[in-house]
C-alpha positions in Angstrom: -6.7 67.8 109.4 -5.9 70.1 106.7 -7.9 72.8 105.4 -8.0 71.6 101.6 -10.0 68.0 102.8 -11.8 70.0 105.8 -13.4 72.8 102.7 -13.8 69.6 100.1 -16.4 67.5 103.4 -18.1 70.9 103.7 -18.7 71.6 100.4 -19.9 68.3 100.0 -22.4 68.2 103.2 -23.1 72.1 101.7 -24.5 70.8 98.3 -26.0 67.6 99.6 -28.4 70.1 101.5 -29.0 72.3 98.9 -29.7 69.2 96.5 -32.4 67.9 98.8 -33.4 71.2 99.1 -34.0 71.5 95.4 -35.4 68.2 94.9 -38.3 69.4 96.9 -39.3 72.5 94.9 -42.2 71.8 92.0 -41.9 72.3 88.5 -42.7 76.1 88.6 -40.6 77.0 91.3 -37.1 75.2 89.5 -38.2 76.8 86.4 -38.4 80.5 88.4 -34.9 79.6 89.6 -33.4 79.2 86.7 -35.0 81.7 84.9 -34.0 84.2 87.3 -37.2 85.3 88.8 -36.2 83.6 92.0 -33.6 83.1 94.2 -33.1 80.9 97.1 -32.2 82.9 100.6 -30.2 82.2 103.4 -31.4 83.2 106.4 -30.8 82.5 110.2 -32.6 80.4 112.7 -32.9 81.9 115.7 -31.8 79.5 118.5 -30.3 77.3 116.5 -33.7 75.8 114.8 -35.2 76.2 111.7 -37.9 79.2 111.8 -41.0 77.8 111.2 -44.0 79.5 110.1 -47.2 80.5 112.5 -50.1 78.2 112.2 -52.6 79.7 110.5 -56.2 78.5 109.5 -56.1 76.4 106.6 -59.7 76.5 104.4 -60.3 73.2 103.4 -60.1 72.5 99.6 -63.6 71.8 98.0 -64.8 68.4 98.4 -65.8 67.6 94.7 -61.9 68.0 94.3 -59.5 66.0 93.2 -56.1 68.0 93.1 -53.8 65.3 91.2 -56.9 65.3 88.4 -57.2 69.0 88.5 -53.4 69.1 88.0 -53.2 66.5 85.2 -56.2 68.6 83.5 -54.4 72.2 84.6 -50.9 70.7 82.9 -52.2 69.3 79.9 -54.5 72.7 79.1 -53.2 73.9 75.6 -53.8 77.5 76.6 -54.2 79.6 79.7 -58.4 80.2 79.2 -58.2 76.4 78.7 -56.8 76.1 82.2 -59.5 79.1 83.5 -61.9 77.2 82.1 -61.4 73.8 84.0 -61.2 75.9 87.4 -64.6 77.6 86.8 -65.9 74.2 85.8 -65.6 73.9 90.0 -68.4 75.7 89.8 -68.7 77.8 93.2 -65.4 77.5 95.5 -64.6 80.6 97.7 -61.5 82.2 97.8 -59.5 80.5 101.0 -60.5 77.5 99.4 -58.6 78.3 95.7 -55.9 79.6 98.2 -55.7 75.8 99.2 -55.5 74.5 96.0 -53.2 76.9 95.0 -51.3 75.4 97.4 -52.3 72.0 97.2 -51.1 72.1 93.7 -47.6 73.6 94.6 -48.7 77.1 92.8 -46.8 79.9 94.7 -47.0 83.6 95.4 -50.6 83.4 96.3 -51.1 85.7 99.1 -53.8 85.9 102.1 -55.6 89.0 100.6 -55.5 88.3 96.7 -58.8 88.6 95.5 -60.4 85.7 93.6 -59.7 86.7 90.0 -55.3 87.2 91.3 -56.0 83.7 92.8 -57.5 82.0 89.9 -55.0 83.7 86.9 -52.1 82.5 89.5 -53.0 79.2 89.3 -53.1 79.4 86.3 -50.2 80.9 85.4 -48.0 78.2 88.0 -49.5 75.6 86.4 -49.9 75.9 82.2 -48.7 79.7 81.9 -45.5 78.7 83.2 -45.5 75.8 80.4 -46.5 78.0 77.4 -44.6 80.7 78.2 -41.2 78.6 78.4 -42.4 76.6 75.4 -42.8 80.3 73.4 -39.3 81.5 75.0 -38.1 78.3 73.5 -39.4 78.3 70.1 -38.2 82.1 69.1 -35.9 81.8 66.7 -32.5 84.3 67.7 -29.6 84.8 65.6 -26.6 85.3 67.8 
């Protein structure tokens, strides 16, 4: 086989994985990418397997929740205290349970000892900040 066909089926098995690989990120994290904020790591698996993260305790998310409503209302907010608003309409939710909906709703970045008030402006900044803010970067008018 030559090298030229061998490098062309590579490539190609290459970018199918990284396609799938991107078609699994949310709205935020693409947006990161592109933006530069983010980039995506290779890394090694030991014995040959993909590394997987230790189990940890999950908190369960609060039962008067329901995330895909909370994310339609989070998405649609027309500014971030709109958003803040809508999560302290929860009413009382501690934080390892925001820490699940953070990651119920795909919200990234939100670590094991952010307080609540880091938890709560992350949300909403993965959710609607990351909206207004591209929708302000978009509407400045540069000369070039």
């Amino acid at each position: 086989m030559s090298i030229a066909p061998e490098a062309a089926r590579l490539s190609t098995l290459l970018l199918r994985q990284l396609a799938d690989l991107v078609a699994g990120l949310n709205e935020h994290q693409v947006g990161e990418l592109l933006a530069g904020r983010t980039r995506l790591t290779l890394t090694a698996a030991q014995d040959g397997r993909a590394a997987r993260p230790a189990p940890q305790a999950k908190a369960a998310l609060p039962a008067a929740v329901d995330v895909e409503v909370l994310r339609t209302a989070l998405l649609g907010a027309t500014s971030r205290e709109e958003a803040a608003e809508r999560l302290a309409a929860l009413g009382r939710v501690s934080v390892p349970q925001l820490r699940a909906l953070a990651g119920a709703l795909g919200v990234d970045g939100v670590g094991g000892k952010d307080p609540k008030a880091s938890v709560i402006r992350k949300i909403v900044d993965g959710t609607v900040g990351f909206r207004l803010s591209s929708q302000a970067m978009l509407s400045e008018e540069t000369d070039l």
